[in-house]
N, C-alpha and C positions, 0 to 999 in steps of 0.2 A: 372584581372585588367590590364590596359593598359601600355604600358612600359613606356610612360610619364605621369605623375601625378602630380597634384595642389592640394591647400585645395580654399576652397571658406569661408571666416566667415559670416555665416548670411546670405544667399544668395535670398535675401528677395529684394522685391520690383524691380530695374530694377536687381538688381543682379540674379535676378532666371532665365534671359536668357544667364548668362555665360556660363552655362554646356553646352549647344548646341554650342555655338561659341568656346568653347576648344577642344570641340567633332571633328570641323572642322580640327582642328588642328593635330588631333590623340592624344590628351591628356583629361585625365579620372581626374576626381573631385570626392575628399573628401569632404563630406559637415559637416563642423566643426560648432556648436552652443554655442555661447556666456552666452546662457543660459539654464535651463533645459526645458523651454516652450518657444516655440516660440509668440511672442506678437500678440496678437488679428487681431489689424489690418492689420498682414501678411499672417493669416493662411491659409485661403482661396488659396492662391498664391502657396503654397508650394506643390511642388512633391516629394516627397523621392525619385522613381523610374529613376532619371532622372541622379543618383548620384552614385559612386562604391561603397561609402560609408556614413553611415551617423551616426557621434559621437554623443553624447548627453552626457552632464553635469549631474551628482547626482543634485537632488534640494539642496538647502541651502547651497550650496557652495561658501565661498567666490572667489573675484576675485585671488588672490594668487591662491587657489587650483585648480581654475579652467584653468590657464594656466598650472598647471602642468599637471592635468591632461589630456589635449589636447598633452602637449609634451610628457608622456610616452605612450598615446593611438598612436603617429603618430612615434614615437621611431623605429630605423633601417629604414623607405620606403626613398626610391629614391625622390622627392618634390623638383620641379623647383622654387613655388614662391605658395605663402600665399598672397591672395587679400581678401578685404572685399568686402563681396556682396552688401552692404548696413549700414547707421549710427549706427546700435547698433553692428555691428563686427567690429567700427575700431581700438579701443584698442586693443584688442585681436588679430589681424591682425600685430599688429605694435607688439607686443611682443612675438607671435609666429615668425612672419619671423625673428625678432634679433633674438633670440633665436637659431633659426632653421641654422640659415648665409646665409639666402636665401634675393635677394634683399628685403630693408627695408627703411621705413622712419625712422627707431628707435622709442624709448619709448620717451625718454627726451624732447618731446613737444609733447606726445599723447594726454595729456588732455585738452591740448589748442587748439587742434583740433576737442574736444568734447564741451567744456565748453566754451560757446560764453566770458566770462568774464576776462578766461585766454588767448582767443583770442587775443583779446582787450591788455592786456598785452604783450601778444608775440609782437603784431604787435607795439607798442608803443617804447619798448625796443630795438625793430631793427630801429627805428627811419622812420617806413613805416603810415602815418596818420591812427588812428583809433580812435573810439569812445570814449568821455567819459562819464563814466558808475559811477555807484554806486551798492554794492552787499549788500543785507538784507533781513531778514526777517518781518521785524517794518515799517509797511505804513507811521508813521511820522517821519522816519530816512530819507526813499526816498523821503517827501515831503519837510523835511527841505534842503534837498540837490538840489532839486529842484529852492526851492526859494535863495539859495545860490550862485547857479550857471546864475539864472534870466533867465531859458529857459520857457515859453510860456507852451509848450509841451513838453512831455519826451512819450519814448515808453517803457511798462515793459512787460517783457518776461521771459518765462522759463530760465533756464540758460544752461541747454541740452533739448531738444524736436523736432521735425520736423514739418514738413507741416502747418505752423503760426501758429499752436499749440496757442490759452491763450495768444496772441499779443494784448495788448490793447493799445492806444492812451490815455494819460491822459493830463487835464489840469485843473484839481484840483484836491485839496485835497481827496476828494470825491471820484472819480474817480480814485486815489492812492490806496485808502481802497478797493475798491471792486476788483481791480485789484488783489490785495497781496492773497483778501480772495479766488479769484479764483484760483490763481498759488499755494501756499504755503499747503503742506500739500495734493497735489495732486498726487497717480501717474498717470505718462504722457502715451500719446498712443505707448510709444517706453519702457514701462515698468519701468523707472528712477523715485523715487520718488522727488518730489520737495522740497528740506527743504530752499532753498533761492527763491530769483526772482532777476530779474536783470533789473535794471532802468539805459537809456541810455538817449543822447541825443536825439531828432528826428531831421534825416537830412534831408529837404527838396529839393529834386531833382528830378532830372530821375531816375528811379531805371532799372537797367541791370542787368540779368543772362548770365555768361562767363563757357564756360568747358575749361580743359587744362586736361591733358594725359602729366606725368614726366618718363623720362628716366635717369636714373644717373647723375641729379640734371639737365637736360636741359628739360626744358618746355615747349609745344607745345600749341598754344591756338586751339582749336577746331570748335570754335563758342562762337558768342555773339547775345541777343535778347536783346531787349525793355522790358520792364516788365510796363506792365500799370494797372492799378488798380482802383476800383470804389468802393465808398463807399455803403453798405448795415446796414440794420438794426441790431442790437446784436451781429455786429464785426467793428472791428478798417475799414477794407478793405479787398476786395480781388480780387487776381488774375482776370484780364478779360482777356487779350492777349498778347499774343508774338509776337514779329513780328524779322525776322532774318535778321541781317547783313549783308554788306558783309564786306570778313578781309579787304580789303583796306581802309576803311574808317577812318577820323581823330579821332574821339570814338572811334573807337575798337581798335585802335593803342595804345590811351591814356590808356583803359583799361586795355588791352594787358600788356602792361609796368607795371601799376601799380598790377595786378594779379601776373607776374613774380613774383615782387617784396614781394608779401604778401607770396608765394611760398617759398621762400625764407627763409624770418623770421621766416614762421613754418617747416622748415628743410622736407618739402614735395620735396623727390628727386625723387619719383618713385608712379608710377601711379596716376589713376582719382584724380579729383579736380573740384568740384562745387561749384562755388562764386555769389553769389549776391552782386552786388555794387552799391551806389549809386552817382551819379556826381551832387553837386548842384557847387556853386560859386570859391569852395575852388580847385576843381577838386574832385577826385574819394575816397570812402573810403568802405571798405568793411563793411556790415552788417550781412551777416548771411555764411558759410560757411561751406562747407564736404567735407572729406579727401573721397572721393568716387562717385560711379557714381551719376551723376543726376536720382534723380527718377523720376515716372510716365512720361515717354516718348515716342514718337515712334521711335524704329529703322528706319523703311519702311519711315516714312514721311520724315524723317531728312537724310536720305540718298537719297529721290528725289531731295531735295532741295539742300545738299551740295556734294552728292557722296561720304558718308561717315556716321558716327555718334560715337558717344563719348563711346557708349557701344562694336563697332567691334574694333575701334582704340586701346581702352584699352587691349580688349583681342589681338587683333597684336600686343601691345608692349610686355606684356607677353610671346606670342608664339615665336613669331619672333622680337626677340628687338633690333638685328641688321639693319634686313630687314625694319623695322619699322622706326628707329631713320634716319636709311638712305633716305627713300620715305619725311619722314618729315620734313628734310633740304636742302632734294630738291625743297620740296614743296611751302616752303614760308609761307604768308600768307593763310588762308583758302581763298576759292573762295566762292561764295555764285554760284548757278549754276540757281535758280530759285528762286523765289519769295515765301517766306511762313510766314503765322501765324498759331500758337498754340492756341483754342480759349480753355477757360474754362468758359464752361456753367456756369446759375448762377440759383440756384430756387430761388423762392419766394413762391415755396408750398410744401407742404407735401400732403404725401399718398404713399402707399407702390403699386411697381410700377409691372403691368399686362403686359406689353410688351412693344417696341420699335418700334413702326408702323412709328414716326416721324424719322429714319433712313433712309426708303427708300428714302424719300425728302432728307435727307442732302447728302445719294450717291449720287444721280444724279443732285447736284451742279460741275458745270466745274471745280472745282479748290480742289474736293475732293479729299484728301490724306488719311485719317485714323483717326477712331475713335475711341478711348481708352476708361477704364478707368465706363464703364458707369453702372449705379445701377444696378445689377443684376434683374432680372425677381423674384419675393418677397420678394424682398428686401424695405425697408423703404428709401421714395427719402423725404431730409427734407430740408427746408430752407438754403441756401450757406453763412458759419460763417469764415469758413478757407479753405487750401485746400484737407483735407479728406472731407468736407461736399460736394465737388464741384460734380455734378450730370453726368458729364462727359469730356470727353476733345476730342475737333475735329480739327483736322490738314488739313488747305487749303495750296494749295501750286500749282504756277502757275506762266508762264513765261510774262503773262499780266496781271499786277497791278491792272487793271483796270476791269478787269476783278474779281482778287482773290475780291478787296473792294465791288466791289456788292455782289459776294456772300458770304462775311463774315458780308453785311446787310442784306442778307435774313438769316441769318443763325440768327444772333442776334435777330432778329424781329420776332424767333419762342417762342412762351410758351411752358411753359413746358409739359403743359397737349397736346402740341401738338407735342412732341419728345416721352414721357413717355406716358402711357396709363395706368393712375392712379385709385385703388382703394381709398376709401375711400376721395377722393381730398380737401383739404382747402388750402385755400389762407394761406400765411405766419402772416398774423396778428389776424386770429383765434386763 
C-alpha cells in the first residue's frame, strides 16, 4: 500500500476517475461503500482493481452500524482526507472524515446536503433566498398548498434522487396525483426509498450549472454554463445544452457571489460542490444541489476549454491544498480559454443499439472535443425522459463561435438512427 493514502465513499460516476488523479499524486485509495451493493446504475462503471482496497458493508446494516463499521475497518492507517466519489457517499464522507479529524464539512448539515427540502431550509435560515416548498406524501395536501400559495405551476420531485429523476411540471390537480403516484413508494435509481415528495415553487428563469472546489471554508468557483432545456414527450423537460462562461462576466459574478453564499449556509468548507441555479426577475436561487463532483462530464473537453476541470482541481486541493489554495488566489476569476458546448443528445426512438457508425461524422466536426456517456453496443437506446435516459453527450469546443454554432447544427440535425445503428427501431410514439 502506498505511504500516502485516501478513502474515496462511492466512487461511482465521475468519482471513479479519482483513483488515477491521486495515483498522480503518489497517493493510494481505499474504496469505502456506503452500502452493501453498489446501485444499478453504477455498476457497470466500477473497477475494484484500480483500488488498494475495497470495504464492503454486511447487508442490512443500518446507517449507525455502517459508520462504525467503516471506522473500525479503517482503525490505526495513516488517511489524509475521506471524499465522496459521488451523491450516495456524501453522508458517509461527512461522518467518517469528522470522525476520523481529517478535513470535513461536518455532520450538522449533511442532510441538508442530501435532502433538497432541508436545503431549502438551510438556506432560508441563513437568510440566503430559496424555494418554497411543501413536504407530503397526500396529492391533495400539495394541491391545496398549491392553490394557497396561487402559483400557476409547482414542480414535484424526489426529495433525494439524481439526474431529474420523477421531475414533474404540475398545474393541476390531476397532474398533482400522478405525480405523487410516481414518486411515493418508489426506490430511486440511487437506491433511497421514496416515502415523501417534495412540491416547490416553479421558478421561471435561466437555469445555470456552477462548480466551486472549497478549501478551509474559502470557495473557488470553477465554472459556470447555461443550462437550456427543451420540452419532450413523458417528461417535464430535458437537458439539450451547455454552453460555457467566461468568469468575467456580470452572471457569473452574480452567481458566483450568490453560490459562495449558499456554501456558506450549508457549512460546505472543504471540497466539490455542484449547483444548479436559476436567475429569473428576483435574481438567483438555488434548485438542485451536491456536496460533490459534478457528474457525467468530460475531463479532456472541459480542460480544452478552461485549462483545467472540476474533477483534477478537487483532487489538487486534496493533494496539494497549499499549492492549490495558493494557484487559486492568484488566479482570480476562471478564464474561459475557448469556446464550448456540452450537447446532450436527445431520442425520440427506441431499439437496442448494433453500433455507432454516426461517430465517425461527429469526429470529424471542427469543433469536436469528446464524446461521453453513449448507449453501450446491446444495450436498449429508448426515448429521452431525464438525464440517464439521454443517449449520449458530445462536447464541441472551439476558439470560432461561429464556427462551434454550425457544427453544433449539424450535430443536432442528426437522427438517431443516424448516430446509433439500431435493432429492432420504432419511433418514440409506437
Amino acid at each position: 500500500m502506498n505511504e500516502r493514502n485516501c478513502v474515496i465513499v462511492d466512487a461511482y460516476s465521475t468519482g471513479r476517475f479519482l483513483p488515477e488523479e491521486f495515483k498522480r499524486y503518489g497517493i493510494g485509495t481505499v474504496h469505502v461503500m456506503s452500502a452493501a451493493h453498489i446501485p444499478p446504475i453504477f455498476q457497470s462503471h466500477f473497477n475494484a482493481a484500480l483500488y488498494d482496497e475495497v470495504i464492503r458493508p454486511r447487508e442490512h446494516m443500518g446507517y449507525d452500524e455502517i459508520v462504525e463499521f467503516h471506522l473500525q475497518a479503517l482503525l490505526g492507517r495513516e488517511l489524509e482526507f475521506v471524499i465522496a466519489g459521488c451523491e450516495t457517499g456524501v453522508e458517509l464522507a461527512d461522518s467518517l472524515s469528522e470522525r476520523l479529524g481529517l478535513p470535513s464539512n461536518g455532520t450538522a448539515l449533511s442532510a441538508a446536503r442530501r435532502d433538497k427540502s432541508r436545503l431549502s431550509e438551510a438556506l432560508a435560515s441563513a437568510g440566503v433566498r430559496s424555494i418554497r416548498q411543501v413536504v407530503s406524501d397526500d396529492a391533495e395536501e400539495i394541491a391545496s398548498w398549491r392553490r394557497e400559495e396561487n402559483f400557476d405551476e409547482i414542480v414535484i420531485k424526489p426529495l433525494n434522487s439524481t439526474g431529474t429523476e420523477d421531475v414533474f411540471f404540475c398545474s393541476t390537480d390531476a397532474d398533482i396525483r400522478r405525480a405523487l403516484a410516481a414518486i411515493v413508494g418508489k426506490t430511486n435509481r440511487v437506491g433511497a426509498f421514496n416515502k415523501l415528495a417534495l412540491g416547490q415553487e416553479k421558478i421561471n428563469g435561466q437555469q445555470y450549472t456552477v462548480n466551486a472546489v472549497s478549501i478551509d471554508g474559502e470557495a473557488f468557483v470553477t465554472e459556470a454554463w447555461t443550462y437550456e432545456t427543451v420540452p419532450v414527450e413523458g417528461a417535464s423537460s430535458v437537458c439539450s445544452v451547455e454552453r460555457l462562461l467566461d468568469g468575467k462576466e456580470s452572471i457569473v459574478l452574480e452567481l458566483s457571489d450568490y453560490l459562495v453564499r449558499a456554501l456558506q449556509a450549508l457549512r460546505i468548507t472543504n471540497g466539490p460542490a455542484h449547483a444548479e441555479i436559476i436567475v429569473d426577475d428576483r435574481g438567483p436561487v438555488l434548485v438542485d444541489f451536491g456536496a460533490r463532483l459534478q457528474g457525467t462530464m468530460s475531463a479532456k473537453a472541459r480542460t480544452m476549454a478552461l485549462g483545467h476541470n472540476h474533477m483534477t482541481l478537487t483532487a489538487w486541493r486534496y493533494a496539494d491544498p497549499n499549492g492549490f489554495g495558493e494557484y487559486m488566489r492568484r488566479r482570480g476569476v476562471y478564464k474561459r480559454q475557448a469556446h464550448a458546448l456540452c450537447v446532450s443528445l436527445i431520442s425520440d426512438m427506441s431499439g437496442v443499439v448494433g453500433g455507432h457508425s454516426g461517430l465517425d461524422a461527429i469526429h470529424k466536426l471542427p469543433s469536436f472535443a469528446d464524446a461521453i456517456a453513449f448507449v453501450p453496443i446491446g444495450q436498449p437506446l429508448v426515448p429521452t425522459i431525464d438525464l440517464a435516459s439521454t443517449p449520449g453527450i458530445v462536447y464541441l469546443v472551439n476558439n470560432d463561435l461561429i464556427q462551434l454554432e454550425d457544427d453544433y447544427r449539424q450535430l443536432r440535425a442528426m437522427r438517431m438512427d443516424q448516430v446509433f445503428d439500431l435493432v429492432g427501431r420504432s419511433p418514440r410514439n409506437d
